[in-house]
C-alpha positions, 0 to 999 in steps of 0.5 A: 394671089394664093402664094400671098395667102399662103406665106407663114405668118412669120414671114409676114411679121419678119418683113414687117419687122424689117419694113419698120426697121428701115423706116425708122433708120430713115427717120433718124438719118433725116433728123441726124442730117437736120441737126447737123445743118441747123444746130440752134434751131434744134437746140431750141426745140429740144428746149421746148419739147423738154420743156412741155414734157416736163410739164405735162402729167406723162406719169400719169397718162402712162399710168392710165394707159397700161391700166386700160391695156390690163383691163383689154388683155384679158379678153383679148387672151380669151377671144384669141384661146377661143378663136385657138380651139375653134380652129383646131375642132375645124382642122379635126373635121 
């Protein structure tokens, strides 16, 4: 247990980033290999999902969601700053 709390955070981010990696390879060869056997059935739902994206506002929920992510990451930089120098008084102790 104290080797696991004790791996680098960019290990951790690494196999993280490797984890998702496959999963999402995974993802593509499976909607790869349904394409293949269904072609039609896929042509129509692309039809649809083009269809109801077109039609949707997705400009602006887009909008809107970097609008909120710009109003949170100001805070979220102070917590992680304050979080920073507490933890470098704690390590000067």
């Amino acid at each position: 247990m104290a080797k696991r709390s004790a791996e680098k955070p960019e290990d951790l981010a690494l196999r993280g980033f490797r984890y998702t990696k496959e999963q999402v390879d995974e993802v593509l060869h499976q909607t790869e290999d349904y394409v293949r056997e269904n072609p039609g059935q896929s042509m129509l739902y692309a039809f649809v999902a083009g269809y109801l994206l077109n039609w949707l506002p997705i400009g602006r929920i887009l909008g809107t969601i970097f609008r909120l992510l710009f109003v949170t990451l100001k805070p979220a930089i102070l917590i992680y700053g304050a979080s920073k120098v507490y933890q470098a008084a704690q390590d000067e102790k």
